[in-house]
BADO-39431 format. One line per field, with one value per atom (N, C-alpha, C, O): atom name; x, y, z. Coordinates in nm, 2 decimals, padded with zeros to 4 digits, always signed. Example, Ala and Ser with C-alpha at 12.3 -4.5 7.8 and 13.67 -1.06 7.14 Angstrom:
2
atom <- (N / CA / C / O / N / CA / C / O);
px <- (+01.32 / +01.23 / +01.32 / +01.42 / +01.28 / +01.37 / +01.29 / +01.34);
py <- (-00.57 / -00.45 / -00.33 / -00.33 / -00.22 / -00.11 / +00.00 / +00.11);
pz <- (+00.78 / +00.78 / +00.78 / +00.85 / +00.71 / +00.71 / +00.79 / +00.80);
END
This chain:
67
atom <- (N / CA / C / O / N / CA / C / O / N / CA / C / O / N / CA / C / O / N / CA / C / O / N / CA / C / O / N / CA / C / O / N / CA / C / O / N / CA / C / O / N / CA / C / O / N / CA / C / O / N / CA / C / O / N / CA / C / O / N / CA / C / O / N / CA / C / O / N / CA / C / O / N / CA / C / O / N / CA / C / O / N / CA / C / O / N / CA / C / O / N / CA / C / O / N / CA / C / O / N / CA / C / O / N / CA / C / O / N / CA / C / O / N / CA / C / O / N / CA / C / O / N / CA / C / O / N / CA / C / O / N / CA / C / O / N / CA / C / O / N / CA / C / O / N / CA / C / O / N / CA / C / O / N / CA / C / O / N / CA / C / O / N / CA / C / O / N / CA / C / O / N / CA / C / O / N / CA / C / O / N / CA / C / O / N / CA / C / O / N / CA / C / O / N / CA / C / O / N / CA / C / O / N / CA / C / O / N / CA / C / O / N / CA / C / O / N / CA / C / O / N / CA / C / O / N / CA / C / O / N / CA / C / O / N / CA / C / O / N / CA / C / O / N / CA / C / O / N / CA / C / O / N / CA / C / O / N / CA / C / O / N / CA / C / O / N / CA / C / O / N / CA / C / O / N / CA / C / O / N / CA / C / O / N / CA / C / O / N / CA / C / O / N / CA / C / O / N / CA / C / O);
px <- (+00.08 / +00.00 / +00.09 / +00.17 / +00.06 / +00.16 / +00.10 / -00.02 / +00.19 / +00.17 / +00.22 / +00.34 / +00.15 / +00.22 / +00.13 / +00.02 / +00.23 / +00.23 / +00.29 / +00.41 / +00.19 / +00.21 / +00.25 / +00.22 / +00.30 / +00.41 / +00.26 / +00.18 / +00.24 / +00.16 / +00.16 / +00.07 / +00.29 / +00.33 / +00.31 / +00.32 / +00.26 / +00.24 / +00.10 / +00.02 / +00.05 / -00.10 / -00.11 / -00.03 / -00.27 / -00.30 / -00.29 / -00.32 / -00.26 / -00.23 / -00.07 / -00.03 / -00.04 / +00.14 / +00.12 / +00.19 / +00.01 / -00.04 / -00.07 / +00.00 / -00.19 / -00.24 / -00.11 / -00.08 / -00.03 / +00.09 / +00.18 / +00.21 / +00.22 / +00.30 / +00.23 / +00.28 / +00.09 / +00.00 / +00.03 / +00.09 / -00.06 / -00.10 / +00.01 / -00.02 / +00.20 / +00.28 / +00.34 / +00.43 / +00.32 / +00.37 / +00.24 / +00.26 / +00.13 / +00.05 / -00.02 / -00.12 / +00.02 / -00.04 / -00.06 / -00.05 / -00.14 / -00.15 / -00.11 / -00.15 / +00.00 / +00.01 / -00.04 / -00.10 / -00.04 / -00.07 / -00.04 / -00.12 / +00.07 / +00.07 / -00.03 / -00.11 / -00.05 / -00.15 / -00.28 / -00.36 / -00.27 / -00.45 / -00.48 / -00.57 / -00.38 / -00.39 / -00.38 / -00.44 / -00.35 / -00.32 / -00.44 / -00.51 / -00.51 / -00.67 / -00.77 / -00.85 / -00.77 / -00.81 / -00.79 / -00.90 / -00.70 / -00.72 / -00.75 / -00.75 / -00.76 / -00.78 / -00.97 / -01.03 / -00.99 / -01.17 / -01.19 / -01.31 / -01.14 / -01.17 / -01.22 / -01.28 / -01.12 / -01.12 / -01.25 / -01.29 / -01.30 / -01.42 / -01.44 / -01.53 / -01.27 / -01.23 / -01.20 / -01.09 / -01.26 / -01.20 / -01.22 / -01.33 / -01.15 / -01.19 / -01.26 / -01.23 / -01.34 / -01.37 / -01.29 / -01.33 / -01.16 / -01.09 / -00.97 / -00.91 / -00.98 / -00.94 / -01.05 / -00.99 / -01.17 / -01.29 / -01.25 / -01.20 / -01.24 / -01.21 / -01.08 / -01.06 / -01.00 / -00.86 / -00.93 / -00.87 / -00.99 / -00.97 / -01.12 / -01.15 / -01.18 / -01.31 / -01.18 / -01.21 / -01.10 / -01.01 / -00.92 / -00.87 / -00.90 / -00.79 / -00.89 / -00.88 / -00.98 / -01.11 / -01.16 / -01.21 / -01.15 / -01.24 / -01.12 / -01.14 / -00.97 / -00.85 / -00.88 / -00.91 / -00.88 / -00.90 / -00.99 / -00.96 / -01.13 / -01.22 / -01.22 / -01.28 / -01.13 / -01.15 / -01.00 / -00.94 / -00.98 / -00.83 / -00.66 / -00.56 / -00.70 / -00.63 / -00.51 / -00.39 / -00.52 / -00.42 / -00.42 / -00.53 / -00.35 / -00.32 / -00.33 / -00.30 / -00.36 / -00.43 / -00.30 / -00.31 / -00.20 / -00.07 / -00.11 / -00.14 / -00.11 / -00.17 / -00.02 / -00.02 / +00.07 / +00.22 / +00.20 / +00.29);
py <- (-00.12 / +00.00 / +00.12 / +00.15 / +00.19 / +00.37 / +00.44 / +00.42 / +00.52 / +00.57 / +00.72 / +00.74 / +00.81 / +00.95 / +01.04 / +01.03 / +01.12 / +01.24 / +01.33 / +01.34 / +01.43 / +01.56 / +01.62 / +01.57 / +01.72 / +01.83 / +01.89 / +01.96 / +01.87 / +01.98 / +02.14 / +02.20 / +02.19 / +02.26 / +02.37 / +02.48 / +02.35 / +02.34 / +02.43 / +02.36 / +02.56 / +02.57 / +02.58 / +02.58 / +02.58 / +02.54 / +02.65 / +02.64 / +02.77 / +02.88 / +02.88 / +02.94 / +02.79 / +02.77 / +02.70 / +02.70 / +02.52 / +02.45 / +02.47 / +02.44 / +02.54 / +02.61 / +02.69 / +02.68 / +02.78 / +02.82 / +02.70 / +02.69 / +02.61 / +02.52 / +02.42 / +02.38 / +02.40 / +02.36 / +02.38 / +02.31 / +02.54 / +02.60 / +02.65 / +02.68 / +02.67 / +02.65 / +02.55 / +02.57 / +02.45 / +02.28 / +02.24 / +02.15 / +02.30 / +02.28 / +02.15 / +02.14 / +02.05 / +01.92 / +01.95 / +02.04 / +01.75 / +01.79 / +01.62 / +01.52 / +01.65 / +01.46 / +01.44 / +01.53 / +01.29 / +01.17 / +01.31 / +01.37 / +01.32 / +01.38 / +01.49 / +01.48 / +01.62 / +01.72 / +01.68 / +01.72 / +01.58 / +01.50 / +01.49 / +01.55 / +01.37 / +01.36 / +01.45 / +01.41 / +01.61 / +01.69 / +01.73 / +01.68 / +01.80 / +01.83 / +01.73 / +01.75 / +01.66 / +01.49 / +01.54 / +01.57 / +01.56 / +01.58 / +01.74 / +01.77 / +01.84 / +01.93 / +01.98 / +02.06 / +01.90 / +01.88 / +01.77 / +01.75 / +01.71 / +01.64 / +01.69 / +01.65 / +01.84 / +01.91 / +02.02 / +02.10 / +01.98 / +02.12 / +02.28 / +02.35 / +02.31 / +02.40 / +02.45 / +02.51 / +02.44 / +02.54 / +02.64 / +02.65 / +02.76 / +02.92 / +02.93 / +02.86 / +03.01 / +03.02 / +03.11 / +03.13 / +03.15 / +03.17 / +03.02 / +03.01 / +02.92 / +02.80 / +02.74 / +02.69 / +02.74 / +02.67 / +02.73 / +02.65 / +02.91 / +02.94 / +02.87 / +02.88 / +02.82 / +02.78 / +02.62 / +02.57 / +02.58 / +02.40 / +02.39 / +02.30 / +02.53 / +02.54 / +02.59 / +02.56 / +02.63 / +02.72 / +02.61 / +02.62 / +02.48 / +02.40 / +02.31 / +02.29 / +02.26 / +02.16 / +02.25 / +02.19 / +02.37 / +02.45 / +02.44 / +02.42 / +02.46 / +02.43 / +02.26 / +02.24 / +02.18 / +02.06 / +02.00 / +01.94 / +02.06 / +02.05 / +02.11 / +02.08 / +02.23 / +02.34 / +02.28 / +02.32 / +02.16 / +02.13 / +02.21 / +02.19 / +02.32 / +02.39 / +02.31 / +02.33 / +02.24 / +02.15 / +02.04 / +02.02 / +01.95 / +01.82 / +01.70 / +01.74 / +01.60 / +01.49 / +01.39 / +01.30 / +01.42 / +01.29 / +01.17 / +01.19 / +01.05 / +00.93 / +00.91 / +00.79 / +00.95 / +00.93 / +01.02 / +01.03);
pz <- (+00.00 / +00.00 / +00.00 / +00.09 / -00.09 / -00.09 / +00.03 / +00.05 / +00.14 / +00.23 / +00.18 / +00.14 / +00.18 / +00.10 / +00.27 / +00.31 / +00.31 / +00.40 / +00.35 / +00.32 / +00.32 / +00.26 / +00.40 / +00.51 / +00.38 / +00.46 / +00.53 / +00.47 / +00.62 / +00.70 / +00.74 / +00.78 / +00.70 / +00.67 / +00.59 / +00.63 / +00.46 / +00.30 / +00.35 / +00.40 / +00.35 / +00.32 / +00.18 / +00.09 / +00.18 / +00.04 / -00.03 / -00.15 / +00.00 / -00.07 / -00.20 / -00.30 / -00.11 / -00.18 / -00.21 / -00.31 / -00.20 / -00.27 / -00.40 / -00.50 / -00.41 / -00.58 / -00.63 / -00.75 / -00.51 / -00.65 / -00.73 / -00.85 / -00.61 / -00.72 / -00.83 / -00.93 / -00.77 / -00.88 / -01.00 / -01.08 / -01.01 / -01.09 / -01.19 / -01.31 / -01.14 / -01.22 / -01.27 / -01.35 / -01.23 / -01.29 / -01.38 / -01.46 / -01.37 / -01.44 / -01.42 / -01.49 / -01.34 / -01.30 / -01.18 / -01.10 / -01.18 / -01.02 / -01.01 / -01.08 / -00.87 / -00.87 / -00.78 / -00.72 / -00.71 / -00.64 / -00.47 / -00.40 / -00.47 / -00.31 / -00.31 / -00.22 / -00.42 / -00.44 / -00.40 / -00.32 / -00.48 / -00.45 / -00.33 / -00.27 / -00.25 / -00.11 / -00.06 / +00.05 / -00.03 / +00.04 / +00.02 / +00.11 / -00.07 / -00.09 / -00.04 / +00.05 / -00.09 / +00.04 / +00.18 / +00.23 / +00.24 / +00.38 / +00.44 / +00.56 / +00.34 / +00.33 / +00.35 / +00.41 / +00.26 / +00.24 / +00.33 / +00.33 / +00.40 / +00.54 / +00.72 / +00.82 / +00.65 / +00.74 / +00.75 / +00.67 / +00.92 / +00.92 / +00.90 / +00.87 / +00.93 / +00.94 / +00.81 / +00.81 / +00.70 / +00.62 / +00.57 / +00.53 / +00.55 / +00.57 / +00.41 / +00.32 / +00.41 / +00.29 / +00.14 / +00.02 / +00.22 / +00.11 / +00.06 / -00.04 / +00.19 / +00.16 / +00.05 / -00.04 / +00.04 / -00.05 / -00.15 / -00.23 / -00.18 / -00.30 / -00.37 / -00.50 / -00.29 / -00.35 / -00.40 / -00.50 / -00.36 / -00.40 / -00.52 / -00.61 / -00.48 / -00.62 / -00.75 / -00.86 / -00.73 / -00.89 / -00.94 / -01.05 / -00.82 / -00.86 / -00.94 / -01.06 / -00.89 / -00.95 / -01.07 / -01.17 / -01.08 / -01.19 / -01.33 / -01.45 / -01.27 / -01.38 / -01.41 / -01.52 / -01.35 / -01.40 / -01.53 / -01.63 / -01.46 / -01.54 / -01.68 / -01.78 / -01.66 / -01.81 / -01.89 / -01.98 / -01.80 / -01.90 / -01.90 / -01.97 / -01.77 / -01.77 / -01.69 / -01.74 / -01.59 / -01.51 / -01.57 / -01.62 / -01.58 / -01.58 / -01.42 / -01.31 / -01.44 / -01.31 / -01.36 / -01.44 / -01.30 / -01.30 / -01.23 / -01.12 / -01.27 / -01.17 / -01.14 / -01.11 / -01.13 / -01.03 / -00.91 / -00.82);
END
């Protein structure tokens, strides 16, 4: 089983920047947003950030790395 721990560290603000300039999104990204939308707590300029990464996906603008 892959055990991937994203950096706790990391908010998702610096998330979407390295996203959104690599232009993909891999396997740790995913998981990081996964535990990110797990969470109760999220601010609603956190929502705006994971609606623009899902809205690049869908419009083709990011790429979905299965690595």
């Amino acid at each position: 089983m892959l055990s991937i721990k994203p950096s706790q560290d990391t908010s998702l603000a610096d998330l979407f920047c390295k996203i959104w300039h690599s232009g993909c999104l891999t396997l740790g990204d995913r998981y990081r947003l996964m535990l990110s939308l797990m969470q109760d707590s999220l601010s609603a300029e956190e929502e705006a950030i994971l609606n623009r990464i899902l809205h690049g996906v869908r419009r083709g603008w990011l790429e979905v790395k299965k690595e």
